[in-house]
C-alpha positions as CSV (number, residue, x, y, z in Angstrom):
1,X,-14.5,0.5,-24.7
2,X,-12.4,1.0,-21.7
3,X,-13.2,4.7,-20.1
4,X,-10.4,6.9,-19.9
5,X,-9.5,10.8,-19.4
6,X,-6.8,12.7,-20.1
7,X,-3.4,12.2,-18.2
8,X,-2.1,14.8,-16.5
9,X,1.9,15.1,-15.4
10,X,2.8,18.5,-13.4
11,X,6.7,18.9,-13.6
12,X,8.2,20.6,-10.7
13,X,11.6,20.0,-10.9
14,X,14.0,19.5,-13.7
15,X,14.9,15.9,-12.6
16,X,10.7,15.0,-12.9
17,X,11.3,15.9,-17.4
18,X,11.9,12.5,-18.5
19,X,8.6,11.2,-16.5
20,X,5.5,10.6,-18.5
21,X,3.8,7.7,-20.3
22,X,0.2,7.0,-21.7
23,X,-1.7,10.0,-22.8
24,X,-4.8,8.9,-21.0
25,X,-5.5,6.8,-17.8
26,X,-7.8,4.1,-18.1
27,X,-11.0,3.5,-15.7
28,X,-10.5,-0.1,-15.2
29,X,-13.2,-0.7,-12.6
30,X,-15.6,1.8,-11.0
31,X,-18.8,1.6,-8.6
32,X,-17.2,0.6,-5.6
33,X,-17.1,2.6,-2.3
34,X,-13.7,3.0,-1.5
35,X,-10.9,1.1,-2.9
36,X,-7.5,0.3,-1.8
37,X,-4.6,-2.0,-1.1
38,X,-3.9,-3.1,-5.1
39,X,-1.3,-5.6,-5.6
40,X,0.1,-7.7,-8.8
41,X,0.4,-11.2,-9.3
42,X,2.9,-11.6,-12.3
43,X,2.8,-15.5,-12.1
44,X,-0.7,-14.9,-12.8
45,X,-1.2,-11.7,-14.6
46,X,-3.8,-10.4,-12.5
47,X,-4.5,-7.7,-9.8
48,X,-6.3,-7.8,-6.8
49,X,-7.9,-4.7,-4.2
50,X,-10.1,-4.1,-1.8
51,X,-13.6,-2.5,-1.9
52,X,-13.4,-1.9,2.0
53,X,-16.9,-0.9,2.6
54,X,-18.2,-3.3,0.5
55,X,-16.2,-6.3,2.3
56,X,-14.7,-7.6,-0.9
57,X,-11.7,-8.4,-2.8
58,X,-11.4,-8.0,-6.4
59,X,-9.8,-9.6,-9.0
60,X,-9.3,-7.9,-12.4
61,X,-7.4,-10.2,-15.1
62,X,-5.0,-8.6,-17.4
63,X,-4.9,-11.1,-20.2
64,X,-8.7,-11.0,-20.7
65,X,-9.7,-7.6,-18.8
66,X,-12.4,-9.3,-17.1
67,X,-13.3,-8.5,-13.4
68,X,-14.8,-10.0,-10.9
69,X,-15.3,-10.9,-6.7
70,X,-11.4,-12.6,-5.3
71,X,-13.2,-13.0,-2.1
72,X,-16.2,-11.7,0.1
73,X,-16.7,-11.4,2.9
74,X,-13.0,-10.3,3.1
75,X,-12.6,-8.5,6.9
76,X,-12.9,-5.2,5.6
77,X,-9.6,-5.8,4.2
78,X,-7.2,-2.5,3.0
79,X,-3.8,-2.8,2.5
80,X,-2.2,-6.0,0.3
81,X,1.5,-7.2,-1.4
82,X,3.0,-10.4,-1.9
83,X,5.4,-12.7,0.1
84,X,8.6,-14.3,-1.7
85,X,6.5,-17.3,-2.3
86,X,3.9,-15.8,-4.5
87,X,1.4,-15.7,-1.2
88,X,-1.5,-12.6,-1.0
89,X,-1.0,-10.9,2.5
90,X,-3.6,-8.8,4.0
91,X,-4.5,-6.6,6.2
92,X,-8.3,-7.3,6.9
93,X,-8.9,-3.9,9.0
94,X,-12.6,-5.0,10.3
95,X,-11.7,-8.7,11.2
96,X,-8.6,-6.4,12.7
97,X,-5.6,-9.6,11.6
98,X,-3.4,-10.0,9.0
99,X,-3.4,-13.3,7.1
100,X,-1.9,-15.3,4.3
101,X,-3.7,-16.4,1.6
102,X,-2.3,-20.2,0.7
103,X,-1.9,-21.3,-2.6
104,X,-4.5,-23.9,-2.3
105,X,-7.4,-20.8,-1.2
106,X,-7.0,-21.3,2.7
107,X,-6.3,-18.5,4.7
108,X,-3.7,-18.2,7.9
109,X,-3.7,-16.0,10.4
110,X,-0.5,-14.4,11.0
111,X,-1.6,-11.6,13.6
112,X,-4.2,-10.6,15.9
113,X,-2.8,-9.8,18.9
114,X,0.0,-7.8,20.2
115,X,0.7,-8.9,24.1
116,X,-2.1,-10.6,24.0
117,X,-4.3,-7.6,23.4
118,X,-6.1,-7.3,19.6
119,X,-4.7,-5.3,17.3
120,X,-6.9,-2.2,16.1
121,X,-7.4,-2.4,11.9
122,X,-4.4,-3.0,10.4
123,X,-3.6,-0.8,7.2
124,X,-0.7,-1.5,5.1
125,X,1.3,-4.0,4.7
126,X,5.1,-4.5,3.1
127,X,7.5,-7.5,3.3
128,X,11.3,-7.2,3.7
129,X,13.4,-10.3,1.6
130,X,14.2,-11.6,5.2
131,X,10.6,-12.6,5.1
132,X,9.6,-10.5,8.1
133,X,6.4,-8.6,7.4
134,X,5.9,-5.4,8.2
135,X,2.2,-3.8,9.2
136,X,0.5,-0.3,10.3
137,X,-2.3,-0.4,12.7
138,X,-4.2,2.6,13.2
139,X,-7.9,2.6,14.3
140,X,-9.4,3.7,11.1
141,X,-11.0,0.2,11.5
142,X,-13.0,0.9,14.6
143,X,-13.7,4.2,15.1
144,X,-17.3,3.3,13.6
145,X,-19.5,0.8,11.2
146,X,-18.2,1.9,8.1
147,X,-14.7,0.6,7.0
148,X,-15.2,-2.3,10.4
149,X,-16.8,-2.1,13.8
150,X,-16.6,0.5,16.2
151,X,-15.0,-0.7,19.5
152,X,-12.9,0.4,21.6
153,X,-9.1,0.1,21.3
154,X,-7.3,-2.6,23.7
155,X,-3.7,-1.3,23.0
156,X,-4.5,2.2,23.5
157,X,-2.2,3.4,20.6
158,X,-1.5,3.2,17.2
159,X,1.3,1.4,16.4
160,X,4.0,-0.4,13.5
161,X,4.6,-3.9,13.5
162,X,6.8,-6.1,12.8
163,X,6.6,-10.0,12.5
164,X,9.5,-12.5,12.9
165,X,9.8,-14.8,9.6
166,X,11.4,-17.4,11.9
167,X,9.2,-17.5,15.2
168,X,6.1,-15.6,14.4
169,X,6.5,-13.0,17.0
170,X,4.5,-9.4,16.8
171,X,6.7,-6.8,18.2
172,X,6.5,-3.1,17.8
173,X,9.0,-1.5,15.9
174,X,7.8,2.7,15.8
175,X,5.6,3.4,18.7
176,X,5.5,7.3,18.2
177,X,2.6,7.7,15.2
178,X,-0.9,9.0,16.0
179,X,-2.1,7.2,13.0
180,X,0.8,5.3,10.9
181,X,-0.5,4.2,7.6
182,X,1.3,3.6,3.9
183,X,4.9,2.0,4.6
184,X,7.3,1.1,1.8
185,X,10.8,-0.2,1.9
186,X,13.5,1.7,-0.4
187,X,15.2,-0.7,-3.0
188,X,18.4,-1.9,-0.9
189,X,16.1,-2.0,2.2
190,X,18.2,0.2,4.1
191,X,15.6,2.7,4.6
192,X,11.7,2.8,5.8
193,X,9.4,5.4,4.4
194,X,6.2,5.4,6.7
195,X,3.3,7.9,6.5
196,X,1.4,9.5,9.5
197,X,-1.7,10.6,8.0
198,X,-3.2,12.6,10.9
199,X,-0.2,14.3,11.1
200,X,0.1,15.3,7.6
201,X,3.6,13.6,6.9
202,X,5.5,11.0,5.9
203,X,8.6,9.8,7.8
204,X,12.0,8.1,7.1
205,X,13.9,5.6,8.9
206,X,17.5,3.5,8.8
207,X,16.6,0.0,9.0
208,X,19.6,-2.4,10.4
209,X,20.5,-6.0,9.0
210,X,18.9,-6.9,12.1
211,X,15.8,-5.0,12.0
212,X,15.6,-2.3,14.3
213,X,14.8,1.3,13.5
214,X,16.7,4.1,13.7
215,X,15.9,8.1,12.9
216,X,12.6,8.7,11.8
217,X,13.1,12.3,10.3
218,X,10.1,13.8,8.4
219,X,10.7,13.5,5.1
220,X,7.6,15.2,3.1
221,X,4.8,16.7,4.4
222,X,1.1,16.3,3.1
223,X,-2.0,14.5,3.0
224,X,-0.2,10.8,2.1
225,X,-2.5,7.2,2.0
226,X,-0.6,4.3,0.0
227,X,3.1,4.9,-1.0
228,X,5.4,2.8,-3.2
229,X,9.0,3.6,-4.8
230,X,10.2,3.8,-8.3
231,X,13.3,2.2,-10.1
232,X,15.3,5.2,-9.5
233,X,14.0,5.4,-5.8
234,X,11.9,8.3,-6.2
235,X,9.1,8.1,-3.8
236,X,5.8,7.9,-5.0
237,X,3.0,8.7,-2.6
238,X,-1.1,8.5,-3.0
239,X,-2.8,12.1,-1.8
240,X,-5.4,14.9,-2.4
241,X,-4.7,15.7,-5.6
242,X,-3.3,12.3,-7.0
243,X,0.2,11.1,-6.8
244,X,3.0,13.2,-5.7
245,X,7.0,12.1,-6.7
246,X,9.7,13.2,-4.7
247,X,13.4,12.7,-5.7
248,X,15.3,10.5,-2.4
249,X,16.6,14.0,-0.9
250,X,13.0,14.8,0.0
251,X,12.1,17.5,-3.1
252,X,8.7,17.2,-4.6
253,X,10.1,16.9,-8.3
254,X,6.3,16.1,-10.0
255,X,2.9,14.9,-9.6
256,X,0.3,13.0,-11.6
257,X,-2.8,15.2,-11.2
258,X,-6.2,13.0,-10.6
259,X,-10.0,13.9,-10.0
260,X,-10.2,11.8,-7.0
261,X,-8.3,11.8,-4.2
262,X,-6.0,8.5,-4.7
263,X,-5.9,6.0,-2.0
264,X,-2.8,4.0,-3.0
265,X,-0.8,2.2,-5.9
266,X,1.4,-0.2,-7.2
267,X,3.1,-1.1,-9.7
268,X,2.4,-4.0,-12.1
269,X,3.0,-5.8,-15.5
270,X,5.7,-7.7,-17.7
271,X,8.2,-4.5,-16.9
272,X,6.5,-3.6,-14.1
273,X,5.8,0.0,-15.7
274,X,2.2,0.1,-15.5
275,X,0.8,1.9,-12.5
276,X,-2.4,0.5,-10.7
277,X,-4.2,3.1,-8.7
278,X,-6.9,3.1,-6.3
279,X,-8.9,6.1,-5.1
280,X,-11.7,7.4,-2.7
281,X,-14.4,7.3,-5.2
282,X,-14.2,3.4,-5.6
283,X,-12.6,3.7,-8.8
284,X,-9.1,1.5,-10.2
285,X,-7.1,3.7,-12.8
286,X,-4.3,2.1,-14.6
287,X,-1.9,4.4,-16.9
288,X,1.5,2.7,-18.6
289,X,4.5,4.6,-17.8
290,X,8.2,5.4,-18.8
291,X,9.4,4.2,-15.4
292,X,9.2,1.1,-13.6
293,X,8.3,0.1,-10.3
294,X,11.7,-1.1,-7.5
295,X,12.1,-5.0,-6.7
296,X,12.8,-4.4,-2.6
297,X,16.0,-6.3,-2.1
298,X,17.0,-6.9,-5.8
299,X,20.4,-5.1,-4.5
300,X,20.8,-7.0,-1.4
């Protein structure tokens, strides 16, 4: 039998009533060191996430519940999602790239380098329906042996990316972070939510048709990892105490209380109304939920 404990919802605001879902939240997976980065595969009804101290990717299958290795060694990899095509995308913080995963197993590079210098570990990882891809690099990676290698930083800062769908092309898109980290798109795509851990907030910013940033107000302040949005484009952000929810005018309207301090999320399933979390304990919790997930650019 599946472990579980008891789930716990904190309303804080009268719009947060309707939330709720499972009673209990299931321990799907436990014994790693420090998870992160889940993502879902509906095509294939699975989930994969990253044991970053262990070097792995796992896999856990939702038709048969059985779990197992995706890939190791992996690069230390953190943050993942999934292109238009169905394609895994990481962020493999030790190897310090982000690649594609091919349909066929192989795996492509898509960054390394910024101006020729390497990139420091990237993080997180979102992708727009223009098919540019969107990454964090902070140097969580290598400030020492235990998420990558310690080395030195070649850019000097900590910086978000952005790369071209069309020519490939890394360029910087918010330069002002001390360590950027979870990034998520709102539904219409419009807007960029993107946390600065060591500072304790998490940001929002007007995206143009064209891609360029604008604004970059602070929009919630906390302790925030992994963030993803809901159907109703509440914010839904991984931190001390578990998952916080905050309505889009920047009130924290609820949270889902947790033992461990959660990493990040996603969300997965036929309705996409089960949530998939991952914490610092090396755990994977999944509860089923009254609200679903956003499709980025559904309304586009």
């Amino acid at each position: 039998m599946t472990e579980r404990f008891k789930a716990h919802f904190e309303s804080l605001d009268d719009r947060f009533a309707s939330y709720g879902g499972d009673e209990y939240v299931e321990i799907l997976h436990s014994g790693s060191r420090k998870t992160e980065g889940p993502v879902y595969f509906p095509a294939g009804r699975y989930l994969v996430w990253s044991d970053i101290p262990n070097d792995r990717l796992l896999r856990w299958d939702e038709t048969t519940g059985n779990i197992g290795v995706f890939r190791e060694p992996s690069g230390n990899a953190n943050g993942n999602t999934i292109d238009r095509q169905g394609r895994l995308l990481t962020c493999e913080q030790g190897a310090r790239r982000v690649t594609r995963t091919e349909h066929d197993g192989s795996v492509t590079v898509l960054a390394d380098r910024y101006d020729g210098k390497r990139l420091n570990s990237p993080n997180d990882i979102v992708v727009r329906s223009d098919g540019s891809i969107w990454f964090t690099d902070p140097r969580y990676g290598i400030t020492g042996y235990y998420e990558g290698t310690e080395a030195e930083s070649e850019i000097g800062a900590d910086h978000v990316y952005r790369i071209d769908p069309a020519t490939g092309q890394v360029e910087i898109v918010a330069d002002d972070f001390v360590r950027p980290n979870g990034l998520a798109f709102s539904a219409d795509e419009s807007q960029l939510y993107i946390v600065d851990t060591r500072r304790r907030h998490m940001r929002v910013f007007e995206v143009s048709d064209d891609g360029e940033l604008s604004g970059g107000d602070v929009f919630a302040e906390a302790w925030f990892d992994g963030i993803r949005l809901d159907h109703l484009g509440r914010i839904w952000a991984a931190a001390l105490d578990g998952l916080h929810c905050y309505d889009p005018d920047g009130t924290l309207i609820g949270k889902l209380r947790l033992p461990e301090a959660a990493s990040n999320l996603t969300f997965g399933a036929a309705k996409r109304n089960n949530l998939f979390i991952t914490n610092s304990a090396g755990d994977l919790y999944s509860i089923r939920v009254t609200f679903a997930g956003a499709r980025p650019g559904a309304t586009r």
